[in-house]
N, C-alpha and C positions, 0 to 999 in steps of 0.2 A: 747567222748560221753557225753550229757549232763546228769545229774542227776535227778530224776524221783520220786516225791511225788503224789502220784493217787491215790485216796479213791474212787471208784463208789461211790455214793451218789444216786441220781437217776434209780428209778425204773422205766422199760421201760414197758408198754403197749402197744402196737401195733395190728391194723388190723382194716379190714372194718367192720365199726358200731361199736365199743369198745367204743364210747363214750356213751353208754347205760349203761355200768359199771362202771359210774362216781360214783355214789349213793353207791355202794359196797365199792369200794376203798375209798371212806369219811369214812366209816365205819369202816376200818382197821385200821385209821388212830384215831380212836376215837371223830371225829367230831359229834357237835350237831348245830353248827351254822358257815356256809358259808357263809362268802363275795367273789362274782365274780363279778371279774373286765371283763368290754367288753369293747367295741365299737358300736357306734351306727350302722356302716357295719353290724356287726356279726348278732345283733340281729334282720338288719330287714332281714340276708340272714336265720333264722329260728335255727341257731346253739345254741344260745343262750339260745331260750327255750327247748331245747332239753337238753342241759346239766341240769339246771334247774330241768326240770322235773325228769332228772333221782336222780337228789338231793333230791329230796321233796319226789318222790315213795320210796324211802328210810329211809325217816323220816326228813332227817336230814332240818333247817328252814337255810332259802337262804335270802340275802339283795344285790340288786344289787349296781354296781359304773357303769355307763356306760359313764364316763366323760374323755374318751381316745380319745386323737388325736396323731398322727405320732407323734414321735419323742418326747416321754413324757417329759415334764419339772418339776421343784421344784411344778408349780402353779397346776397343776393334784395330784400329789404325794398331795400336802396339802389338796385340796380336797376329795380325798378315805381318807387320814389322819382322816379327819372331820366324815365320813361316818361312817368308823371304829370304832371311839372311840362310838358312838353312837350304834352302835350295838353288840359291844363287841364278834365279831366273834373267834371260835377257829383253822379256817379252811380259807385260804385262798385260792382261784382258779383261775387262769389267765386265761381265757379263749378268745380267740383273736390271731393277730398278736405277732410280737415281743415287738410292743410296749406295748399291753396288760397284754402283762408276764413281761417288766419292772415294768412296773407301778405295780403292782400286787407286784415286790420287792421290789422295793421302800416304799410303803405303809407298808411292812412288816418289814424294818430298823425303819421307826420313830413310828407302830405303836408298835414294838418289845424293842427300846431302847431308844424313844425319841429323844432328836434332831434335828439338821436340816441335807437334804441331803448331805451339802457338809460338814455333819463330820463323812459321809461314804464316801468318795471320796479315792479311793485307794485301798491295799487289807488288811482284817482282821481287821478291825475294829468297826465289832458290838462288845456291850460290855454286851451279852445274848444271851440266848435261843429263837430264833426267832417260830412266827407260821408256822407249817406244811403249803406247798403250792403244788398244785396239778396244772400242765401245761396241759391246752388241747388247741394248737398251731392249727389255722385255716388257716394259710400258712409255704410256707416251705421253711424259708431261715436264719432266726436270731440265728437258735439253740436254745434263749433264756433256753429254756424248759431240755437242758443239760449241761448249764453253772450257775455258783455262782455268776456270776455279773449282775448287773441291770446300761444298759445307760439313764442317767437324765440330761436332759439338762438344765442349770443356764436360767430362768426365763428372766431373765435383761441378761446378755450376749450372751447367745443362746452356748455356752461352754459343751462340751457333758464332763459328768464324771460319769467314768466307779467304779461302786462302785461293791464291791466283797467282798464277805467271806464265807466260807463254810459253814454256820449256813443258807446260804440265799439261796441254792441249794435246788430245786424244790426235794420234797419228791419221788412224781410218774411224768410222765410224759405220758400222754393218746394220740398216734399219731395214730388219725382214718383219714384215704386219704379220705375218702367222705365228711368230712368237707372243703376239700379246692377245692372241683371242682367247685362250687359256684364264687371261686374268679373272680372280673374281670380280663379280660388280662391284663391288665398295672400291677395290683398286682402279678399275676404270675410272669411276665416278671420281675419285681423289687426284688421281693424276692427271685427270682429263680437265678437271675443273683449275689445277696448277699453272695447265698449259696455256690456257684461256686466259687466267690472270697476268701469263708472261707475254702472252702478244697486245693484251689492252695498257698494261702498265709503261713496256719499251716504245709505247707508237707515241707518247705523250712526255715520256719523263726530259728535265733538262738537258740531258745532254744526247738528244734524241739528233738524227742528223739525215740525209739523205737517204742513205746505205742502210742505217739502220731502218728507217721507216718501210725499204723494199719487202726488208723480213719478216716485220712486225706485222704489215696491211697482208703480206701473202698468207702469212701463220694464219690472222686473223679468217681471211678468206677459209681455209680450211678448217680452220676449227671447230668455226659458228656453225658450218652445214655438218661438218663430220661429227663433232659430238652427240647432237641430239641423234641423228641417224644412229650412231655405233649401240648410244641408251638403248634404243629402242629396237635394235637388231645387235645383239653382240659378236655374231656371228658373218657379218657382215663386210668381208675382205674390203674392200673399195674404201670405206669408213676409216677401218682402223687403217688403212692408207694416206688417209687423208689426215689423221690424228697425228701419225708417226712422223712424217712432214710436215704439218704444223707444230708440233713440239719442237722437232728439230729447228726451225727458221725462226719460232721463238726462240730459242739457245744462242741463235747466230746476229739476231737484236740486241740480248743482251750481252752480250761481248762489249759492242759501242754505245751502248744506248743507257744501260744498270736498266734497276725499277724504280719500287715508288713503294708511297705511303701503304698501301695494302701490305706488302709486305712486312714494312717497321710494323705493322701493327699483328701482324700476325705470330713472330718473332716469339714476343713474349706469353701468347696464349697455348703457345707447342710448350715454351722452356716452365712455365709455370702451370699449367692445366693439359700437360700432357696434349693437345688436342692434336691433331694432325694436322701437317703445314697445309696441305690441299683444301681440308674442309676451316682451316682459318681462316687462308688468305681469300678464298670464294666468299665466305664470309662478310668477311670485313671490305670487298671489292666496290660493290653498288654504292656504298658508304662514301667510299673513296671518289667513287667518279663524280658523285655527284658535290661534292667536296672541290672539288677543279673545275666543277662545273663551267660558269663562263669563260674562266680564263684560255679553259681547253674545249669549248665547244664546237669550234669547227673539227677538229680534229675529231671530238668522239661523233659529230654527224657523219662523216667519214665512214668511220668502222662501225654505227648504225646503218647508213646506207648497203653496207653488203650483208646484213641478218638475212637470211632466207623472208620472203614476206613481208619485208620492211613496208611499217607504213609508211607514206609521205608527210613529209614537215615542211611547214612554211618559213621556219626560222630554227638554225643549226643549235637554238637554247633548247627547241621540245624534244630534241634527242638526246639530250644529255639524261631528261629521265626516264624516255624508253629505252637509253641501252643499259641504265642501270637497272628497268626492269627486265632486261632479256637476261640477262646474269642472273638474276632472281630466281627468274622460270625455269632456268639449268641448275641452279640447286637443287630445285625444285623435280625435275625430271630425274636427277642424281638420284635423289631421296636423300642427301645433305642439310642441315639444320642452317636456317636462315636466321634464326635470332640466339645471340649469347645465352640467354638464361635457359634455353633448350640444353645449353653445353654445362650445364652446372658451372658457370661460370659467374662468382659470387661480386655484385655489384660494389661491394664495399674495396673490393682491391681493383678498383678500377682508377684510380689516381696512383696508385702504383705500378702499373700497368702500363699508363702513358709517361710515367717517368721512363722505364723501361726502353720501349718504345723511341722518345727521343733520342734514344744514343744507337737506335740501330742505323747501320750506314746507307741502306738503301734511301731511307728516308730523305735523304741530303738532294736526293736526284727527284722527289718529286716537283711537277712545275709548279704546284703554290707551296711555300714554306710551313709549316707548322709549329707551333708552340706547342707545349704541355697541356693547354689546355684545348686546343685543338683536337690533339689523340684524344684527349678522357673525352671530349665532345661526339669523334667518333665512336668511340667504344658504348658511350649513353644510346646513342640513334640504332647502334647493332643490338645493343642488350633487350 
């Protein structure tokens, strides 16, 4: 059994409309000046002034960054960088996406201890007291909002590095489901399918443990019944309830737990083919599992046992390739692409690909190890 260092850090706020009690919780926190990081999405979907406002009905004086795109890089991070030192905030709020709450910790590495991003690249090495940061997540698939790490991607490489340290763990974390019914379907679908990959990945990976596994089997619980529901009703509060807290307790898995192969292998299909990390790592997921197949078979009969519907199996091997077809089906339901060559993704750079792949860190924490040719093996079976 692995060994287990777990501090909560993060204060959970949860339910419909609690983003009205943003302005309170600033308050606890001793804030008198907030930088909130958005996105142009959030704010023209009205979330943005709404948290805002309940900052300002509070007293507390607000300076927006709205300069987030996917998949934040060094070149945003310098930007709030710039913003920040200029307004000299004591309160920082991600309000957004996943990428919203990176960037938002990011900003909070260089605006906290100076430097450049990548001399947070790895875990525990802020060298300070970082600012207070309050997470109010407007989708429900990155956890950000329950993890210590912020992903930044190298400006010039497109190289995603995962920076971490307990000091950079979001104070509260505000999950109200009426901010994400707004989303469009391709957002749902992406996010929704991320989330899903982080509760199958942390229930299995090496350094998976007790505590972790509580998160990961609850995420999962939620996820499997809430996603397909949310597909098929977007409108449907109870659902994205059920999505928002299963992201979240995925986030709180992997804190102790990391992931896995799905993800090293998706890594390189965002940094070199653009793709989006939701529709990669969903992807490349059923590949994976069935990849770990025996070694992890009771474990994914487990997290096949709670699918809505599940059939029965007489031996914890024939669930290994019904839950890698229920993953399928949720692509499928997504309207997300199940085969690489759908993603114009060109089979001749696929030894390049799993070279790539081998040096991603999640990778290290899968339960079966992988070679180079392993990944390219994967990569062949998704193409």
């Amino acid at each position: 059994m692995e060994g287990i260092d777990f501090q909560p850090r993060t204060r959970l706020v949860f339910g419909p409309g609690c983003v009205a009690r943003l302005g309170q919780l600033a308050l606890e926190l001793k804030a008198t000046r907030a930088l909130v990081v958005s996105d142009p999405g959030v704010v023209a979907a009205g979330h943005f002034e709404r948290g805002v406002s309940a900052l300002r009905q509070a007293g507390v004086e607000v300076c927006a960054f709205h300069g987030v795109r996917e998949n934040p890089s060094t070149t945003e991070v310098a930007h709030g960088l710039s913003v920040a030192k200029d307004f000299q905030p004591n309160l920082l709020v991600g309000l957004g996406g996943g990428s919203s709450m990176d960037c938002a910790k990011g900003i909070n590495f260089l605006f906290s201890c100076g430097g450049r991003m990548e001399d947070y690249w790895g875990v525990g090495k802020a060298t300070g007291d970082m600012l207070p940061m309050i997470a109010v997540p407007t989708t429900s698939g990155t956890g950000s909002e329950a993890q210590s790490f912020a992903l930044i991607s190298q400006a010039e490489t497109h190289v995603k590095m995962a920076c971490g340290d307990p000091r950079a763990a979001c104070r509260i974390a505000v999950l109200d489901p009426e901010l994400t019914i707004t989303q469009p379907a391709s957002v749902t679908a992406l996010t929704g399918i991320d989330a899903v990959s982080h509760a199958i990945e942390s229930y299995v990976t090496r350094k998976r443990n007790p505590l972790s596994a509580c998160y990961s089997r609850e995420a999962w619980q939620l996820l499997s019944e809430g996603f397909p529901s949310v597909l098929a009703d977007p409108r449907n509060l109870e659902a994205r309830s059920q999505m928002q807290l299963g992201a979240f307790f995925a986030g709180l898995a992997i804190e102790t737990s990391m992931l896995g192969a799905a993800h090293a292998l998706a890594n390189p299909l965002t940094a070199r083919y653009s793709l989006t990390h939701g529709q990669a790592v969903g992807l490349m997921l059923p590949h994976v599992i069935r990849f770990n197949g025996l070694e992890m078979a009771k474990l994914y009969a487990q997290l096949y046992s709670d699918v809505p519907n599940a059939q029965a199996v007489s031996h914890p091997e024939e669930a290994v390739e019904l839950l890698a077809a229920f993953v399928t089906s949720l692509l499928g339901q997504a309207k997300l692409a199940t085969q690489l060559r759908s993603c114009n993704v060109d089979d001749l750079h696929i030894d390049q690909l799993a070279s790539e792949a081998t040096k991603q860190w999640t990778g290290t924490f899968n339960p079966r190890p992988l070679s180079q040719m392993d990944f390219a093996n994967l990569y062949r079976a998704a193409y």
